[in-house]
N, C-alpha and C positions, 0 to 999 in steps of 0.2 A: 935757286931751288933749295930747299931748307931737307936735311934729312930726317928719317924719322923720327928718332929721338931729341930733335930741336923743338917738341911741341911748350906750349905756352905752360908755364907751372900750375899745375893742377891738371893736365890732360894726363896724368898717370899715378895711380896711388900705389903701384908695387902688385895689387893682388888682380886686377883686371887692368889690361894695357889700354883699354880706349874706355870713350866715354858715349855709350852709343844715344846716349839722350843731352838736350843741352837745353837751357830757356832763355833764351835773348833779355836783357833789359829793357826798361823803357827806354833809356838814352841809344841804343843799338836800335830797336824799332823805330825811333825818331830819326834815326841818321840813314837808317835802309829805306826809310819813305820818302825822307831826301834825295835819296839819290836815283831811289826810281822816279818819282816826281816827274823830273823832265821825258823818261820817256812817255809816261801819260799824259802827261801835255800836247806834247809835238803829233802823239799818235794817235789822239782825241779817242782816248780810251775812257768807256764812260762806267769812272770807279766814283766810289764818295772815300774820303779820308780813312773812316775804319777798313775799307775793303784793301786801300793800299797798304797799310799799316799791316792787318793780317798776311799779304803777300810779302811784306819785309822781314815780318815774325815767321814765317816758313821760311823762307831762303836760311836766312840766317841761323835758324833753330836747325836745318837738315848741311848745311855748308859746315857750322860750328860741333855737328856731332862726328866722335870720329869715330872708326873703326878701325879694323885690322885690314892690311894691304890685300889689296883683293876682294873685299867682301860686303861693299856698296850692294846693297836692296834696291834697287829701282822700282821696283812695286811697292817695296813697305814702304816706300818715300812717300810715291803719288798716293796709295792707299789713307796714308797719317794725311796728307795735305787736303785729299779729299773729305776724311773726316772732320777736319776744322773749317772747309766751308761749310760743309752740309751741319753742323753747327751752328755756324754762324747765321747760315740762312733762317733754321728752326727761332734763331734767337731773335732774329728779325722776323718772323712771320708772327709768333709772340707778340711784341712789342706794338706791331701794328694791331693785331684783335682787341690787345686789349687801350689802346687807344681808339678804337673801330667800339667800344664795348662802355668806354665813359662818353662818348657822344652821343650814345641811345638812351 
C-alpha cells in the first residue's frame, strides 16, 4: 500500500494537493475496454464498442481523479457518470434522426 505522498508526478503542484478532475487518454480508454472486454463477453452484456469505451473513460477518469483522504463524492461520481451517458445517448438519438432525415 503506497502512502499518500507516493502519488504519480504531477498529482501535486504545491498550491492544490489533489487533482479532483483527470481525462483518460486514448491509449488508457483502449486498455480499460480491454480489460472490461471479457467481462462483456462472458456476461453477454449487450454494449457496442463506444458504450464500453465510455464505461472505461469513467472508471478511469473518476479512479485517476484524486482528492483529499476522506472526501470521495459518491453522488458527484454517479451524477458526472450519469451525465456522460445521458450525453451520449442525446448524441445517439442525434445521429439516428438525422440519418432517419437523409432517407426521406
Amino acid at each position: 500500500m503506497s502512502k499518500a505522498n507516493d502519488f504519480p508526478k504531477g498529482y501535486h503542484d504545491g498550491e492544490q494537493p489533489w487533482r479532483p478532475e483527470y481525462e483518460p487518454d486514448e491509449n488508457q480508454v483502449q486498455r480499460g475496454s480491454a480489460a472490461l472486454f471479457p467481462f462483456v463477453d462472458k456476461w453477454k452484456l449487450p454494449l457496442n464498442p463506444e458504450q464500453l469505451d465510455l464505461m472505461a473513460y469513467a472508471v478511469i477518469k473518476h479512479v485517476m481523479a484524486v482528492h483529499p483522504v476522506g472526501t470521495t463524492d459518491f453522488e458527484a461520481i454517479i451524477a458526472d457518470v450519469n451525465e456522460m451517458i445521458d450525453e451520449d445517448m442525446a448524441g445517439h438519438r442525434r445521429m439516428m434522426a438525422a440519418q432517419a432525415n437523409r432517407q426521406t
